[in-house]
C-alpha positions in Angstrom: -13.0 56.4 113.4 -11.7 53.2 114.1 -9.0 50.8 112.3 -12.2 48.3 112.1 -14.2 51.0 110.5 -11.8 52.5 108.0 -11.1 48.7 106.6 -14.8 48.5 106.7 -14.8 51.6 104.6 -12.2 50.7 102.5 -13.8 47.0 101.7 -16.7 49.2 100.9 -14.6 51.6 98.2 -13.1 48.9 96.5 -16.2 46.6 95.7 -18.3 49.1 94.4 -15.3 50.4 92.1 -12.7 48.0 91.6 -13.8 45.8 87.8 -14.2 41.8 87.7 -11.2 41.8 86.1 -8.2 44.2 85.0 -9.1 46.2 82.2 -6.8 48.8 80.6 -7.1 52.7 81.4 -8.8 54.1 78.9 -7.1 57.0 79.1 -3.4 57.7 79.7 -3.4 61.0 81.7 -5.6 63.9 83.1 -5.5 67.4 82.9 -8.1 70.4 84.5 -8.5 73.8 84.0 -10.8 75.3 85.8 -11.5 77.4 89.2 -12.2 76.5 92.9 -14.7 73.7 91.7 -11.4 72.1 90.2 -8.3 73.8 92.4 -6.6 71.4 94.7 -3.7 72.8 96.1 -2.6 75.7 93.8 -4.0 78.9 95.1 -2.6 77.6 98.5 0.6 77.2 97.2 0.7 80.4 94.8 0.3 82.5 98.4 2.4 80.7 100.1 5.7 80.9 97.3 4.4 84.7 97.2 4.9 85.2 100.7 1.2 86.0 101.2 0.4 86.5 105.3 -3.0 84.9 104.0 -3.0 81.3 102.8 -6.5 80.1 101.8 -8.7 78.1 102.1 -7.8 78.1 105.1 -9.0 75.2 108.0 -11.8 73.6 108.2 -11.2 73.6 104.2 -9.6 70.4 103.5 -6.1 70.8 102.6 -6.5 73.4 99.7 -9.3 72.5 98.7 -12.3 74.6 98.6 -14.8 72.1 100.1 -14.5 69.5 102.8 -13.3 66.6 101.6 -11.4 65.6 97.4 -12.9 67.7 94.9 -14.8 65.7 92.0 -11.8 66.1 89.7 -9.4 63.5 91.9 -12.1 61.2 92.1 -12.8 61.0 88.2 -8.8 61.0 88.9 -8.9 58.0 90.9 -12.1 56.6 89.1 -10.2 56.0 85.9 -7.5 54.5 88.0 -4.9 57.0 87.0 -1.9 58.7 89.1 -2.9 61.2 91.9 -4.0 64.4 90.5 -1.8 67.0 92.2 -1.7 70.6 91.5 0.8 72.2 88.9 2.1 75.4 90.6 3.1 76.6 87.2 3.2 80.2 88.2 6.9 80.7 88.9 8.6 80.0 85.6 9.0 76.1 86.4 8.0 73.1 85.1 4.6 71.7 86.0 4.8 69.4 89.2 1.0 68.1 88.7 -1.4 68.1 85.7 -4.3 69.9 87.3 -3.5 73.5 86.5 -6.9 75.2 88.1 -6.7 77.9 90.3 -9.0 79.2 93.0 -10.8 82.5 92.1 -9.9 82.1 88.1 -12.0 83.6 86.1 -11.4 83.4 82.1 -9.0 86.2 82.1 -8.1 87.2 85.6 -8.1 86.1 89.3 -9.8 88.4 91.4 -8.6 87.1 95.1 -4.8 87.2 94.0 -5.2 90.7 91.9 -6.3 92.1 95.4 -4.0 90.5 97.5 -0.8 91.8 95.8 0.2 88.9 94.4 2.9 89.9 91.2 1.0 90.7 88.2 2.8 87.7 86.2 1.7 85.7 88.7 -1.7 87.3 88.8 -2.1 86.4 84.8 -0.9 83.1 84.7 -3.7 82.1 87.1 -6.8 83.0 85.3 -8.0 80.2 83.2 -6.3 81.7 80.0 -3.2 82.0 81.7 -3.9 77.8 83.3 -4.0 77.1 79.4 -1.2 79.3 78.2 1.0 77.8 80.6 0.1 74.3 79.6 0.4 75.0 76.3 4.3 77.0 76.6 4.9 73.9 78.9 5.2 71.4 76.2 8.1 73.6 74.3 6.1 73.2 70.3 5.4 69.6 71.0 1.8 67.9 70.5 -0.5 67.5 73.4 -0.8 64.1 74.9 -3.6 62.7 72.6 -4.1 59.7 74.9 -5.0 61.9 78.0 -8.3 63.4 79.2 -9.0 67.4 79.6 -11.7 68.8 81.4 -12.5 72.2 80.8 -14.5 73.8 83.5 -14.5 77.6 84.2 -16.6 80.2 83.5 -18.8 80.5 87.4 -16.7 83.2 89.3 -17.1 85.2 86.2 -20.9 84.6 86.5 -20.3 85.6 90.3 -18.6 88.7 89.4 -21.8 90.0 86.9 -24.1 89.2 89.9 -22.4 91.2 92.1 -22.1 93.8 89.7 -26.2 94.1 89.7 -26.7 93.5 93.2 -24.1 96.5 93.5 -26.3 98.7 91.5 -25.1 98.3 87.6 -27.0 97.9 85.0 -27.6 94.6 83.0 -26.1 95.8 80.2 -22.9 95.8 82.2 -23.4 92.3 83.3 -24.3 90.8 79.9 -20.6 92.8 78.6 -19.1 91.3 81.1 -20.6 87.7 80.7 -19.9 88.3 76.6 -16.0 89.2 77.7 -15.9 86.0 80.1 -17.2 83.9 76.6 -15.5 85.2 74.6 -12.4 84.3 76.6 -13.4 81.1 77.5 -14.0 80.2 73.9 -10.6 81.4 73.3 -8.7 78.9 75.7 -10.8 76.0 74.2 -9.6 76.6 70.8 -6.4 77.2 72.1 -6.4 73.6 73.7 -7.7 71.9 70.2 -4.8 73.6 68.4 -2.4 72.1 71.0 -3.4 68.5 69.8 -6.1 68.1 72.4 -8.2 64.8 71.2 -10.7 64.0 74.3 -12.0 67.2 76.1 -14.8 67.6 78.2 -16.2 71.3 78.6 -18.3 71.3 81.7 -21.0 74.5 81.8 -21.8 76.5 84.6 -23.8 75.9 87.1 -27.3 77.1 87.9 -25.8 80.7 89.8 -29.6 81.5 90.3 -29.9 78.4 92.6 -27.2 79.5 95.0 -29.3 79.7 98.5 -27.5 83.7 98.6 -29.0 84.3 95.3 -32.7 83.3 96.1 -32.2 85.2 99.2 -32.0 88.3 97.2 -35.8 87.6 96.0 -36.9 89.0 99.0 -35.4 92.3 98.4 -35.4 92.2 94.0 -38.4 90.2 92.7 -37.1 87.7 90.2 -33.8 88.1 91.0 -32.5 84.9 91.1 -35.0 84.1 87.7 -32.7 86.9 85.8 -29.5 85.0 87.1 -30.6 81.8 86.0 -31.2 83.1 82.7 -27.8 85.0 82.4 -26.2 81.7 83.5 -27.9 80.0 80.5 -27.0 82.9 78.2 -23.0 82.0 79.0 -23.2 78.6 78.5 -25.1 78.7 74.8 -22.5 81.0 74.0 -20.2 77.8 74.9 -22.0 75.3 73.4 -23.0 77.0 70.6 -19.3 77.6 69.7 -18.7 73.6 70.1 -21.3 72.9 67.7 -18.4 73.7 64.7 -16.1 71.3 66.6 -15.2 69.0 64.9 -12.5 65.5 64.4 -12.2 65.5 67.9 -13.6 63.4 70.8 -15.6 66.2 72.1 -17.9 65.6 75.3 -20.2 67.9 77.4 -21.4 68.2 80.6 -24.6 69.9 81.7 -23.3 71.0 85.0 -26.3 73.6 84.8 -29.2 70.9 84.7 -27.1 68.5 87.6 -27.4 71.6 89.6 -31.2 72.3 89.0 -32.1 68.1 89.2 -30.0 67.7 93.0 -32.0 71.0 94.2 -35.5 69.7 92.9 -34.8 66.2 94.5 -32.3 66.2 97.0 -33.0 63.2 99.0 -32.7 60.8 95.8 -29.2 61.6 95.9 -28.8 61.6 99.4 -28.7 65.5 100.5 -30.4 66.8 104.0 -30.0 70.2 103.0 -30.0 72.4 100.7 -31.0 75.7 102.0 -28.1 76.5 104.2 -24.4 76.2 103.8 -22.6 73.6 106.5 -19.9 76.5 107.2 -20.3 79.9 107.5 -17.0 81.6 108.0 -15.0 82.1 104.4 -12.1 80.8 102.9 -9.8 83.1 105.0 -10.7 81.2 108.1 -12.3 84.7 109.5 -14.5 83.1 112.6 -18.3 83.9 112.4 -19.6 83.5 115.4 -23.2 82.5 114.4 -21.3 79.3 112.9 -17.7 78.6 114.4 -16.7 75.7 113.1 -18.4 73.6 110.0 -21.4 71.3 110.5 -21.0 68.0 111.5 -22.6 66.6 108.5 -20.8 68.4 105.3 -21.2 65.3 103.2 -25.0 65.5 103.3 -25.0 69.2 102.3 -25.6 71.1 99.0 -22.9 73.8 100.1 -19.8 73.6 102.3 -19.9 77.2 102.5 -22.0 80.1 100.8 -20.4 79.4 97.4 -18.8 75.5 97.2 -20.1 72.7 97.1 -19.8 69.7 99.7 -17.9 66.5 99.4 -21.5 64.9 98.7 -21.9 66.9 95.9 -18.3 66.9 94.5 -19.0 62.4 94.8 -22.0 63.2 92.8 -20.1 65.3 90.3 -17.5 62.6 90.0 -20.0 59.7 89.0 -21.8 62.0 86.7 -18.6 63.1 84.8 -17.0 59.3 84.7 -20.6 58.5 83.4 -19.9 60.8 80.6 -16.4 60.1 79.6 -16.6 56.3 79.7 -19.7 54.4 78.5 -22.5 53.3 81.1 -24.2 49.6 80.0 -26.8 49.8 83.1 -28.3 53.3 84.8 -28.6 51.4 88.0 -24.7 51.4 88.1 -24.8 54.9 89.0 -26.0 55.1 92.8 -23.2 52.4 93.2 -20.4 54.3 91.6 -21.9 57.7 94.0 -21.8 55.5 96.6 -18.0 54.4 96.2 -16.6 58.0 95.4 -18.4 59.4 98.1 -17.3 56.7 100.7 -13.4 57.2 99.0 -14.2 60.9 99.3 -14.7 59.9 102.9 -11.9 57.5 103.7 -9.6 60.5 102.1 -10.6 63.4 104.6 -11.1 61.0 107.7 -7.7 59.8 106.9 -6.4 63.4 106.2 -4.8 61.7 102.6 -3.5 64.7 100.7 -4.2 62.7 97.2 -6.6 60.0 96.8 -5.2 56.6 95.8 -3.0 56.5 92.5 -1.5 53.7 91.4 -3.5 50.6 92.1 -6.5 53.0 93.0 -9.7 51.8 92.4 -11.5 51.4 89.2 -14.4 51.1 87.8 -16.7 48.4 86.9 -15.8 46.8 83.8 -19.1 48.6 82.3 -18.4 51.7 82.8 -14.8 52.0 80.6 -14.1 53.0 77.4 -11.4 53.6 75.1 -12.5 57.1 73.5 -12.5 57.2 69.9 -11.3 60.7 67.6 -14.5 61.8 65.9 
């Protein structure tokens, strides 16, 4: 792209989220824990410090990321105008470097992809999302957590992943269910674990709709009402979540319905600007392992559901973004919202054309005026 174009874009990026006027952050920091929906950088790094012959994602996965582009956690990052959001590489007995502490392949209490790589077992345990919270927690030495930052909390799929392979492999659903009931169970767990730190604003995200996953509907053909069970199994983890936060309490507690975003982008994707949402833009895996029915990714990724078989795009990850900042800061107008898409998508954009390895920090661009809050403890 052009140096005309990329100011273009740029101009763009900052109109639609840049306020009338300087307003103050409403919140002082961010922290994630989560999986590959969140991960930008660690798992790559973990292999690397490890050693591992196999770094993933590897190319045309944008620099550690498991998509194409920023995930939606840097742009709610950027969104709220605070510092980059760079990975924490807390696995090796050092202080955090960055605040987001998710790891591709976490699953509440283990990581499957660096169990089976031979990564240490230490290693191996501090990278499930128990292990992401444990380590945040041992990281502050007995002191309070930052009550003035925001956490998202947002794990919970690849453990759905794993009971759906466990019943396409032949198990029974009582397997599955005691392994979903484990993963809650677990989950739950870290969340309380983060409110005892001295949490004050956390957002739980819930899973998303597994059954809608275009390899899950596939199975249909082969399992009648396959993807129906999955759907429901998805639904029975997250009421086992949100049932739980009912008791919360004196906290600023928010949700996200990651499940229902999921099932209202596949039953109208053109309203928020997706081409397709049957196939995935790339078709090799995270290993970079050429298939030769797709080589390289599509040339579109943006206007996909899935980058691969698994992620979502950068589209769907600007989507994400706007939807989360909608929920932790207060929206005066819903027409605000395709503007605020718009701008993370074309930052989204600007970062991967640009190769940026972090989206803007300081001085990044913020919302509009409407759209902040300072969150109050309930």
């Amino acid at each position: 792209m052009s140096r005309p174009h990329f100011a273009a874009l740029l101009l763009v990026v900052f109109t639609l989220l840049s306020p009338p006027q300087a307003a103050a952050q409403p919140y002082s920091a961010l922290y994630v824990f989560g999986d590959s929906l969140s991960d930008t950088g660690n798992i790559s790094a973990i292999q690397f410090a490890a050693g591992s012959p196999l770094t993933l994602p590897a190319d045309p996965y944008y620099q550690g990321r498991f998509s194409d582009g920023p995930v939606y956690a840097e742009l709610v990052a950027a969104g709220l105008g605070l510092a980059p959001l760079l990975p924490s590489v807390h696995m090796f007995g050092a202080p955090a470097s960055g605040s987001n502490y998710a790891v591709g392949g976490a699953r509440s209490a283990y990581n499957l992809p660096l169990l089976q790589s031979g990564i240490p077992q230490p290693i191996v345990d501090a990278s499930s999302i128990a292990g992401e919270v444990g380590a945040y927690i041992s990281g502050l030495g007995g002191a309070a957590a930052d009550s003035d930052a925001l956490y998202i909390f947002f794990g919970g799929s690849d453990d759905m992943l794993d009971a759906v392979a466990t019943l396409a492999s032949g198990g029974s659903l009582s397997d599955a269910l005691s392994q979903l009931n484990a993963a809650a169970a677990s989950l739950i767990s870290s969340i309380d674990a983060l409110i005892a730190s001295g949490v004050q604003h956390l957002l739980v995200m819930n899973v998303p709709d597994i059954g809608k996953l275009p390899s899950v509907l596939a199975a249909d053909a082969a399992v009648a009402g396959f993807s129906a069970l999955v759907s429901q199994l998805t639904q029975s983890l997250n009421s086992a979540l949100w049932n739980h936060l009912n008791a919360v309490s004196g906290i600023d507690l928010m949700r996200f319905d990651t499940f229902a975003l999921l099932d209202e982008i596949v039953a109208t994707p053109s309203a928020y600007g997706l081409t397709n949402i049957t196939d995935s833009c790339y078709l090799g895996d995270f290993l970079g392992i050429y298939n030769p029915a797709n080589p390289s990714a599509c040339s579109t990724p943006s206007q996909y559901l899935l980058f691969d078989t698994e992620h979502p795009s950068s589209g769907v990850h600007a989507i994400l973004a706007a939807q989360v900042l909608a929920t932790v800061l207060p929206v005066a107008e819903p027409s605000e919202f395709p503007l605020l898409a718009l701008g993370l998508l074309c930052l989204a954009i600007f970062c991967q054309q640009r190769r940026i390895t972090v989206c803007p920090g300081h001085g990044s661009p913020r919302l509009p005026s409407a759209l902040r809050r300072h969150a109050q403890t309930a």
